[in-house]
RONULUM-427036 format. One line per 10 residues: their letters; for each residue x, y, z of C-alpha. Coordinates in nm, 2 decimals, always signed. Layout:
N
A	X,Y,Z ~ ...
This chain:
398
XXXXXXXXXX	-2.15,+5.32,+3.48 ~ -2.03,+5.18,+3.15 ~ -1.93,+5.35,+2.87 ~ -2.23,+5.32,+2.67 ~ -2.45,+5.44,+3.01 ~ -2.23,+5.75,+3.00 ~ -2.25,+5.82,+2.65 ~ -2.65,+5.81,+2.66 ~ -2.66,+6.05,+3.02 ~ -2.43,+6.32,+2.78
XXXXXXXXXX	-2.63,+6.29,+2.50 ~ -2.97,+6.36,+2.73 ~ -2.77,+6.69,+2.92 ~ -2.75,+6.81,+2.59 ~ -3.04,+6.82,+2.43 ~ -3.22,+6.95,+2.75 ~ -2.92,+7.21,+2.74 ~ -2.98,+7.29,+2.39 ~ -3.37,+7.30,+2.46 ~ -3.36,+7.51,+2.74
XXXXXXXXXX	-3.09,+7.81,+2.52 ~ -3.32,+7.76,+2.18 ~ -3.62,+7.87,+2.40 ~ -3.47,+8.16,+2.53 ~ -3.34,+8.23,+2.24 ~ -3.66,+8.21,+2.04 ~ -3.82,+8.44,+2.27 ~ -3.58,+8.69,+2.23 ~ -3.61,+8.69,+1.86 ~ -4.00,+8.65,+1.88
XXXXXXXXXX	-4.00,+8.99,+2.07 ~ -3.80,+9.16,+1.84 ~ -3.97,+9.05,+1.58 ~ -3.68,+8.89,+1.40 ~ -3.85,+8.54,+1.34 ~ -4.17,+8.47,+1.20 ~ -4.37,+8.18,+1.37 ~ -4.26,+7.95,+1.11 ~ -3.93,+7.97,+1.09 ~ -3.87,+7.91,+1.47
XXXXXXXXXX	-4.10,+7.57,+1.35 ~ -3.86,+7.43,+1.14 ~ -3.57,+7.55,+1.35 ~ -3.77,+7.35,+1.61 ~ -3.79,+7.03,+1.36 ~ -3.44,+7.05,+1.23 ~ -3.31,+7.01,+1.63 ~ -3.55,+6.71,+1.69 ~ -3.40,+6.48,+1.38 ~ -3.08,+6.64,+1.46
XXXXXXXXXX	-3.07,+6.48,+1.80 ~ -3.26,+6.15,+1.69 ~ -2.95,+6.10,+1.44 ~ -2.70,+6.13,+1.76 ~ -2.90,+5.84,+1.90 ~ -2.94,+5.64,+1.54 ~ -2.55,+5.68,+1.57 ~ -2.51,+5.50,+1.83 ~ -2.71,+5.18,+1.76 ~ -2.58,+5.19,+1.39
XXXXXXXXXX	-2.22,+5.17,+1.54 ~ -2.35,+4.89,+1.76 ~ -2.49,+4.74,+1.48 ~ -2.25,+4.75,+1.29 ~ -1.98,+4.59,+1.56 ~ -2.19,+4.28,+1.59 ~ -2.20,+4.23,+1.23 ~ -1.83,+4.24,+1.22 ~ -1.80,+4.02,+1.56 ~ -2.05,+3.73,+1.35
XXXXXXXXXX	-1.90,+3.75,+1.02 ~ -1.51,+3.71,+1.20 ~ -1.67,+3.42,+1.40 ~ -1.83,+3.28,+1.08 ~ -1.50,+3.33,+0.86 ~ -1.28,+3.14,+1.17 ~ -1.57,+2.82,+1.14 ~ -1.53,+2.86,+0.77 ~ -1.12,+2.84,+0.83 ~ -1.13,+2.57,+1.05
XXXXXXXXXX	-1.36,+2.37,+0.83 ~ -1.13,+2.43,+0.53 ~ -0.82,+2.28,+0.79 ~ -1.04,+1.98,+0.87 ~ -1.09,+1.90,+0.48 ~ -0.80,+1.98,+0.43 ~ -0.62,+1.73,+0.70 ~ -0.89,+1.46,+0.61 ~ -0.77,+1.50,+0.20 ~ -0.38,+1.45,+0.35
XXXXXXXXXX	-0.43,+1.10,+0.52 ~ -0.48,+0.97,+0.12 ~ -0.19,+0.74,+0.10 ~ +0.02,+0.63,-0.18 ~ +0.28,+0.30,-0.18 ~ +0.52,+0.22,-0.42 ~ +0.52,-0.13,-0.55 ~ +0.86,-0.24,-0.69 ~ +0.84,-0.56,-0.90 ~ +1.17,-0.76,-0.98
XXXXXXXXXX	+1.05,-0.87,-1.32 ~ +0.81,-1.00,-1.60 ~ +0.73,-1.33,-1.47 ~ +0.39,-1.40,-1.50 ~ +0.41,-1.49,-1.09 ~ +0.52,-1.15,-1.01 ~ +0.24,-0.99,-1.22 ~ -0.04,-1.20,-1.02 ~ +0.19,-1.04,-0.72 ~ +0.16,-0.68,-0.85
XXXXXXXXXX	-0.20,-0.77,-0.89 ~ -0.32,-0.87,-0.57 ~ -0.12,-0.56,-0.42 ~ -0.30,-0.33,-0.62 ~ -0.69,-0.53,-0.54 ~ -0.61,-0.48,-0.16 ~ -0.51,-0.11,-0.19 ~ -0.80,-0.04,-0.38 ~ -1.02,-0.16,-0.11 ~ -0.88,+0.09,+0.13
XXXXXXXXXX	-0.87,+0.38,-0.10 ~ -0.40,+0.34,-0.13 ~ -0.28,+0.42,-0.44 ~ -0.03,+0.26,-0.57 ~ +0.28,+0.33,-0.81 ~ +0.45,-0.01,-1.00 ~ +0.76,-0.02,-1.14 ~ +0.98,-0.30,-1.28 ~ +1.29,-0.35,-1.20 ~ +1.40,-0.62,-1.52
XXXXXXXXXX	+1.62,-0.85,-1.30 ~ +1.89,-0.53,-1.33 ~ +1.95,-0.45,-1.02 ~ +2.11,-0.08,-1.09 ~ +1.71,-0.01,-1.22 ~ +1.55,-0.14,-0.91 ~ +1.81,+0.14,-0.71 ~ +1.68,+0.37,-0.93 ~ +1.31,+0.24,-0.89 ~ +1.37,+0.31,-0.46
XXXXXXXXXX	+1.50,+0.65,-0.54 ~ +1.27,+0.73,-0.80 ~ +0.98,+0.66,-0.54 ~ +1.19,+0.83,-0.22 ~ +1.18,+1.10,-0.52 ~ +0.79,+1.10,-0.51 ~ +0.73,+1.11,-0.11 ~ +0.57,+0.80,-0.12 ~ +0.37,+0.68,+0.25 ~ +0.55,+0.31,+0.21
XXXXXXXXXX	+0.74,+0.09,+0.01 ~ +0.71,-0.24,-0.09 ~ +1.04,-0.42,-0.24 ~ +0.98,-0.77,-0.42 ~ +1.35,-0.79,-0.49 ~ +1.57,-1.06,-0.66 ~ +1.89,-1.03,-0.46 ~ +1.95,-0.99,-0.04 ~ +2.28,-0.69,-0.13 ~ +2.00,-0.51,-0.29
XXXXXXXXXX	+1.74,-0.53,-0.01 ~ +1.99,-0.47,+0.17 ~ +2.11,-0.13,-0.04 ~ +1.73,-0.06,-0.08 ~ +1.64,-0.03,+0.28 ~ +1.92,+0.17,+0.38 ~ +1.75,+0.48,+0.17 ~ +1.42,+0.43,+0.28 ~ +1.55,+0.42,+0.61 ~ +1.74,+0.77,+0.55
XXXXXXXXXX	+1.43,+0.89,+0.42 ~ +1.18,+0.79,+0.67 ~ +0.98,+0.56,+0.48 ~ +0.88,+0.25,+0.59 ~ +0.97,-0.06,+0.40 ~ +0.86,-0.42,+0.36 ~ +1.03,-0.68,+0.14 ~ +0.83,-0.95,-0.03 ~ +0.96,-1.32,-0.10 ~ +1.31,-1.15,-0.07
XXXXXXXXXX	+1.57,-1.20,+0.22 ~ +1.74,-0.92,+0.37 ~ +2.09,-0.90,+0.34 ~ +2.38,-0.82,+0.61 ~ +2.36,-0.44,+0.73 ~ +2.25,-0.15,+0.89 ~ +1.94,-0.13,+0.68 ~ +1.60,-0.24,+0.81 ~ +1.27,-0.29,+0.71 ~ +0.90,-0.25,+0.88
XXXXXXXXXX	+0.86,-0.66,+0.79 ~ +0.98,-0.93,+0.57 ~ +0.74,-1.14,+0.39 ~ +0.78,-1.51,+0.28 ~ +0.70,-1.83,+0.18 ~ +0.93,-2.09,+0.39 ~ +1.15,-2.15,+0.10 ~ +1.38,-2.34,+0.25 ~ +1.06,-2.57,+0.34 ~ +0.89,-2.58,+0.01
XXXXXXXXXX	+1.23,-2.71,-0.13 ~ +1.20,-2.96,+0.14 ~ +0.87,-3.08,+0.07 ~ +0.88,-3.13,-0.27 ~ +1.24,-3.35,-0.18 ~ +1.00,-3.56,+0.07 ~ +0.75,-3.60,-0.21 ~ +1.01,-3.66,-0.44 ~ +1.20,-3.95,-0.24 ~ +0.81,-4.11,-0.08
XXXXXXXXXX	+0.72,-4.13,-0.46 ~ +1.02,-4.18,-0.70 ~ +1.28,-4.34,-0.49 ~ +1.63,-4.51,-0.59 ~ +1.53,-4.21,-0.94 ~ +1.81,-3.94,-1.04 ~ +1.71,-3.60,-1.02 ~ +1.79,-3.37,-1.26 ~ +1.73,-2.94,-1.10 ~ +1.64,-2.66,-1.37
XXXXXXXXXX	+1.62,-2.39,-1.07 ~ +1.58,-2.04,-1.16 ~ +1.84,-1.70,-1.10 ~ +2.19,-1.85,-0.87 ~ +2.22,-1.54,-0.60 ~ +1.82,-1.47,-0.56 ~ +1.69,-1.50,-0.20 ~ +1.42,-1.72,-0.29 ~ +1.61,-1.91,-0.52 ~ +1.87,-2.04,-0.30
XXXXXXXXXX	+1.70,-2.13,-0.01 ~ +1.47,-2.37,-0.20 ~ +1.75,-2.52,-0.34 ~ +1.91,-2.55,-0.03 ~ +1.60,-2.73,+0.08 ~ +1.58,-2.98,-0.19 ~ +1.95,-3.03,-0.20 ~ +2.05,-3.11,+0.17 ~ +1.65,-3.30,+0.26 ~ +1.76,-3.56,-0.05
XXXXXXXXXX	+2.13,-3.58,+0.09 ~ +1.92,-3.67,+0.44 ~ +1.69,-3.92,+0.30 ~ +1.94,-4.09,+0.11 ~ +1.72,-4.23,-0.14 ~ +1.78,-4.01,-0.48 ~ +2.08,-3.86,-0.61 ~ +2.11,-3.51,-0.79 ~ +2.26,-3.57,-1.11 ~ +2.27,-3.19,-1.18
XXXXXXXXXX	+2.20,-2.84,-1.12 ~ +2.12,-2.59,-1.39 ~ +2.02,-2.20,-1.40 ~ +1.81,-2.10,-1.60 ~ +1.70,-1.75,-1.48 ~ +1.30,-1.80,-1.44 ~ +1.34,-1.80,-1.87 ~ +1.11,-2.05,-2.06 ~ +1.33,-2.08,-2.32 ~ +1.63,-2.17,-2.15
XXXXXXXXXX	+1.44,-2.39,-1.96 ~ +1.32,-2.56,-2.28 ~ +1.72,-2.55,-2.37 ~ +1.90,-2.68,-2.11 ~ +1.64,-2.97,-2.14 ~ +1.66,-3.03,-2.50 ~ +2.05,-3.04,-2.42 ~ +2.00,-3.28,-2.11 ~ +1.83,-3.55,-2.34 ~ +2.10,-3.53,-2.59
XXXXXXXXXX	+2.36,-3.59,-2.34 ~ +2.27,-3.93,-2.25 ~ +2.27,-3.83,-1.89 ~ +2.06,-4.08,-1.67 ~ +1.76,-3.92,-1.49 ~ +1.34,-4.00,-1.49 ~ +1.26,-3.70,-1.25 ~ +1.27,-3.28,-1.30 ~ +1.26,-3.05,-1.05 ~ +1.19,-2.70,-1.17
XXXXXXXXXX	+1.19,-2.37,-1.03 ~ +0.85,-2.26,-1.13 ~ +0.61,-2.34,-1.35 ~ +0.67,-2.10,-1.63 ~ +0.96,-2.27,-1.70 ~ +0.79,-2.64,-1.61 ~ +0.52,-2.53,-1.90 ~ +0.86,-2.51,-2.18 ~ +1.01,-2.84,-2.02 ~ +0.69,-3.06,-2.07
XXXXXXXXXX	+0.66,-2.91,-2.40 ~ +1.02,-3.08,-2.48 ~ +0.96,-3.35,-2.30 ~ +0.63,-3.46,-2.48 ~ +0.78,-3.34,-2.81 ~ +1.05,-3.60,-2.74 ~ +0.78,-3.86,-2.64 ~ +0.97,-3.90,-2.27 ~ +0.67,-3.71,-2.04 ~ +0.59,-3.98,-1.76
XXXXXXXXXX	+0.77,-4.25,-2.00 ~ +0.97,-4.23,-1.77 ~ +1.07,-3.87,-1.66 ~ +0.85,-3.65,-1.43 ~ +0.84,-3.35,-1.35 ~ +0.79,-3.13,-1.02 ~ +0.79,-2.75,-1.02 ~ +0.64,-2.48,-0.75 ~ +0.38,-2.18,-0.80 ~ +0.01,-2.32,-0.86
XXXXXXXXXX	-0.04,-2.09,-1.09 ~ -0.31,-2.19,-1.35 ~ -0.14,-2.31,-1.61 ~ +0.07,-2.54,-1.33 ~ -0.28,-2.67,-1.18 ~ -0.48,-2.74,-1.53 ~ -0.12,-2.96,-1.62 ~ -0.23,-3.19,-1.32 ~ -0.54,-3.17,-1.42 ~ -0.46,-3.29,-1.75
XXXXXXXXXX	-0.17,-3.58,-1.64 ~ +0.13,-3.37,-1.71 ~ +0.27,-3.21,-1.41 ~ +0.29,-3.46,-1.15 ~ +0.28,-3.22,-0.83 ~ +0.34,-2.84,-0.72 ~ +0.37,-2.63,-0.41 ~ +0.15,-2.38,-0.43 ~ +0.29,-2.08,-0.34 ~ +0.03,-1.82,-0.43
XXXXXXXXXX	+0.15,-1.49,-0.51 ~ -0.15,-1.30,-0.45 ~ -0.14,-1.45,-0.08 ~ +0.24,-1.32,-0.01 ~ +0.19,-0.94,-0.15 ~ -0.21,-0.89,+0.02 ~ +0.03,-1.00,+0.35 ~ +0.30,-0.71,+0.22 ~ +0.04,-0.48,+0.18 ~ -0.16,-0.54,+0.52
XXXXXXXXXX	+0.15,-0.52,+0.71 ~ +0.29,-0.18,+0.56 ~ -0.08,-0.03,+0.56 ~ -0.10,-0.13,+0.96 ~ +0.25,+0.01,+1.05 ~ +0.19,+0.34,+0.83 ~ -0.13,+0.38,+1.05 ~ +0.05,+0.31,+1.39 ~ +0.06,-0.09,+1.45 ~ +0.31,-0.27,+1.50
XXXXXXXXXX	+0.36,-0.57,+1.27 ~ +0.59,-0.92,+1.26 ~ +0.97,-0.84,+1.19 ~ +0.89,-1.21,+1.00 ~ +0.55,-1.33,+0.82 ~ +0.55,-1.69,+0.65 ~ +0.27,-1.76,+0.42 ~ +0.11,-2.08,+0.40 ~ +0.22,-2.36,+0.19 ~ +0.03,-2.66,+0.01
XXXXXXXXXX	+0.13,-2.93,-0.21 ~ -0.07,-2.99,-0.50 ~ -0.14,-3.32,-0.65 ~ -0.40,-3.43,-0.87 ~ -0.60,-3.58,-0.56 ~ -0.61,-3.22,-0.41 ~ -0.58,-3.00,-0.74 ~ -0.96,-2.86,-0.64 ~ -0.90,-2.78,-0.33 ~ -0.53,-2.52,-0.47
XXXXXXXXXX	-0.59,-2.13,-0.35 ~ -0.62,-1.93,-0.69 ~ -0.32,-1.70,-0.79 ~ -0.57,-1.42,-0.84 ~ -0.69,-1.21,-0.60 ~ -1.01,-1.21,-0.46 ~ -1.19,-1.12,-0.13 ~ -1.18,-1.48,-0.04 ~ -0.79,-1.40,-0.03 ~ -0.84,-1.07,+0.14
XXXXXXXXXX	-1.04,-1.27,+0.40 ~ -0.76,-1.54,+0.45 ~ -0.50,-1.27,+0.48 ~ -0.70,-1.10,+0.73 ~ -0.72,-1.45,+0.95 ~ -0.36,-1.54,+0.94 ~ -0.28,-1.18,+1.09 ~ -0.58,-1.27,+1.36 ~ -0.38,-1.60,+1.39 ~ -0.03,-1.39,+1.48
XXXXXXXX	-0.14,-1.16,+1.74 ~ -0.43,-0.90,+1.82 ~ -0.47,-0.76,+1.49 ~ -0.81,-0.69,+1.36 ~ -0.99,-0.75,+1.03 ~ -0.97,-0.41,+0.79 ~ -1.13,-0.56,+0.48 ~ -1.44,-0.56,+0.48
């Protein structure tokens, strides 16, 4: 028998033990004359609910037991619920987005960054760095600091990519450069992303020799030592030494600034220094030297000028006869590419070591046809097909 079989069995014993005594007794009283008739009733009555309340007891305490059982069972679904929320609420990711400076290029960058994490619910943190590179180390600590999911550096100089990665990496958060080469060291990062430009120098040299041959070249590039920088003037530089048919008359910083772009070539047309082309290093800067240029009444009678970007000021000057040609390098393009490949890795991909974004060369006969610098789903969309177009990598805008 169980416990509970047991319990009952006792409880009847009893009662038919106490029945059987109280009737003895009672007669025994009765006969002496002790007890009236109803007295021994309530005695009688009192014994009954006495021994329904053992029984009430025992289903009470049963009662009671299950109660408990349900409402432990209902406070551990309650808990686990709560765990579930709660786990759901932690895979809210954050990335940091470090810009290098207030160029209107890196802005459209920053941009488009920020439009593709809001489609996936990333937040994002921005901070400029102002070309000093002791502020963009503070910028990577600052966001090591915060526990960020991911990084993403747009930097200015490969030592400081280089510096950069080497705390993310002792932190455990995953890193992707944008349009900046990584320099020599133990540091790495989850992906470096680029435009070829080492090749865009070299296509604007090919358009520059196929168009304006037997022409001196004068090159208003922008910061010496950036990544970026130097490899598209390596491009232009050693494709024009190839072709043989311009020479570079000379090479002038000036730091992605307008107005020492404008300066160096008010100063260039004072000199008396032979040349009817300009190559510039991005448009910005192209803007302040047409300005001089047509203030001097020299635009296209006879010197032209070439820059990079796209941007829409750059693509309205071919528009309008100014700008001969650009390479578009669109910066929304490179940092939706930065941004897809750190939000694949932080959820378990595995992404290029190298991505190059496309390339075009603008000229008024295809100035229509130039991807905008600001973000849009039709950017998202492209993005999403040159991943398709490296490997097995699925859509995730939608």
């Amino acid at each position: 028998q169980t416990g509970g079989d047991l319990k009952e069995s006792l409880i009847i014993i009893l009662k038919l033990f106490v029945e059987k005594i109280s009737n003895n007794i009672m007669e025994v009283l009765m006969k002496k004359g002790f007890l009236s008739k109803f007295l021994i009733l309530t005695l009688i009555i009192i014994f009954i609910v006495t021994c329904g309340l053992i029984g009430c007891k025992k289903t009470t305490t049963e009662t009671t037991a299950a109660v408990e059982d349900t409402a432990a069972e209902t406070t551990k679904t309650d808990v686990s619920e709560a765990e579930t929320t709660t786990t759901a609420a932690a895979k809210k990711l954050t990335f940091g987005y470090i810009m290098p400076g207030p160029d209107p290029w890196y802005a459209y960058a920053r941009d488009g960054f920020i439009f593709a994490a809001e489609k996936l619910g990333v937040e994002v943190s921005v901070l400029n760095s102002d070309y000093d590179q002791q502020k963009e180390q503070a910028n990577v600590e600052d966001l090591i600091t915060r526990k960020v999911d991911g990084i993403n550096l747009f930097s200015f100089l490969p030592e400081g990519c280089q510096l950069a990665a080497q705390k993310a990496n002792k932190a455990d958060i995953p890193m992707t450069i944008e349009m900046s080469a990584l320099g020599e060291g133990e540091g790495t990062v989850v992906s470096d992303i680029e435009f070829d430009w080492k090749k865009f120098g070299e296509m604007e040299a090919e358009y520059i020799a196929e168009n304006w041959p037997d022409e001196n070249v004068l090159v208003i590039c922008g910061m010496m030592g950036q990544g970026p920088n130097d490899l598209y003037l390596s491009g232009v530089k050693e494709k024009l030494a190839e072709l043989g048919k311009n020479e570079i008359v000379g090479v002038h910083p000036a730091d992605y600034n307008r107005q020492k772009a404008m300066d160096i070539m008010q100063n260039m047309l004072q000199s008396g220094l032979e040349f009817s082309v300009v190559q510039v290093g991005n448009e910005d800067m192209a803007m302040g030297v047409i300005q001089v240029l047509k203030d001097a009444g020299k635009l296209n009678n006879p010197i032209k000028v070439i820059s990079n970007n796209g941007s829409p000021d750059g693509l309205k000057s071919i528009r309008d006869g100014e700008l001969s040609a650009t390479v578009s390098t669109a910066p929304s393009v490179g940092s939706i590419s930065a941004f897809e490949a750190l939000y694949r890795f932080v959820n378990g991909e595995k992404v290029p070591d190298k991505i190059y974004a496309p390339l075009f060369m603008i000229t008024k006969d295809n100035v229509d046809e130039a991807v905008a610098w600001e973000a849009s789903d039709v950017t998202l969309k492209a993005v999403d097909d040159m991943f398709a177009s490296l490997g097995d990598y699925k859509p995730i805008f939608k």
